[in-house]
N, C-alpha and C positions, 0 to 999 in steps of 0.2 A: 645440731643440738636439739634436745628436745626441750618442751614447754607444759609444763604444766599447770594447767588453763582452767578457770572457774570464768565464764564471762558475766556471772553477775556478781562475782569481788570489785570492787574496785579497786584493792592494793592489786589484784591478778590483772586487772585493766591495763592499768598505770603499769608494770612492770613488763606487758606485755607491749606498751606505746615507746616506752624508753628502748628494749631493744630492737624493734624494729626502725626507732631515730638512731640507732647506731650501725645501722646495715645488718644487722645479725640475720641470718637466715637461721628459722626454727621450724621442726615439725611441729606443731602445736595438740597436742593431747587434751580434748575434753576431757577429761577425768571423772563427771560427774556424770557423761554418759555412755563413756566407753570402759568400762569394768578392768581395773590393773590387775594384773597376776599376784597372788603371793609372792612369786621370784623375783617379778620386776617393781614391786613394793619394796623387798626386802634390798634390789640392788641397788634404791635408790635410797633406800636409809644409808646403805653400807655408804655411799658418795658423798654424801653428809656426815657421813662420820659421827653419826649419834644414835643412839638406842630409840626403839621404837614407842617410846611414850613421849620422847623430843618434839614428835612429828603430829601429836595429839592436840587437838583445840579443845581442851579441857575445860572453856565455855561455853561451848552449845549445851545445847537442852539436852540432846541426845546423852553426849557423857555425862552428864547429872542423872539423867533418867534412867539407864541402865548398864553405866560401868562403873561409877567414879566410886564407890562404895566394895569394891570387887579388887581382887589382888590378881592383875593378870600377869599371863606370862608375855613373851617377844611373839611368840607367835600368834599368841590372843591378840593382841593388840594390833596385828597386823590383819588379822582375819577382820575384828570389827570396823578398821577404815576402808575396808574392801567390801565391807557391806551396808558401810554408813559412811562414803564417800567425803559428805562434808566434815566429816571430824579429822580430814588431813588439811595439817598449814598449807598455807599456798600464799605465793605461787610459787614453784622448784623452778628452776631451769638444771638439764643434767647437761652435762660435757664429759662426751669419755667417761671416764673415771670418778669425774669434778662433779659435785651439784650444789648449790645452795639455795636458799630461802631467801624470796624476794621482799623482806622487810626488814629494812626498807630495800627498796630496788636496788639501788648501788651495790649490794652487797654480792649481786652477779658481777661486777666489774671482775672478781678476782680471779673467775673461773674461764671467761671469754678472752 
């Protein structure tokens, strides 16, 4: 399984202490400083089963500051978390097929 890792989140912390208290074996993906593919962005929306603005922290300054005012498309929106890293939620865990968003943590239970 992979992991999809901020280690200065704390929900990314916390999600990543819980499955390790479960035995879960993970690769664990910095994300913030290993650059995701378009492909493997796009296949981990697809495992989430939601559109690309799902995946948007529509919070940060970032998207206030140069998208939130802009109509993008699926792939726009997939380009800008790949260039501005922190505007994807976190934390993912992907299984196979499966992925979810660890907020709250438990919410991997369904996929592991």
């Amino acid at each position: 399984m992979k992991y999809y890792h901020n280690p200065r989140c704390t929900k990314s912390r916390e999600g990543l202490a819980y499955l390790e208290e479960k035995g879960i074996a993970l690769e664990v993906v910095l994300y913030m400083n290993e650059p995701i593919s378009p492909t493997e962005l796009e296949d981990i929306i697809d495992a989430l089963d939601i559109e690309a603005s799902d995946l948007i922290r529509k919070k940060e300054a970032i998207w206030k500051e140069e998208f939130a005012d802009k109509e993008l498309e699926e792939d726009e929106l997939i380009l800008a978390m790949i260039e501005h890293p922190k505007l994807m939620e976190r934390p993912i865990l992907v299984n196979g097929s499966k992925a979810a968003i660890g907020r709250p943590k438990e919410n991997f239970d369904a996929i592991i």
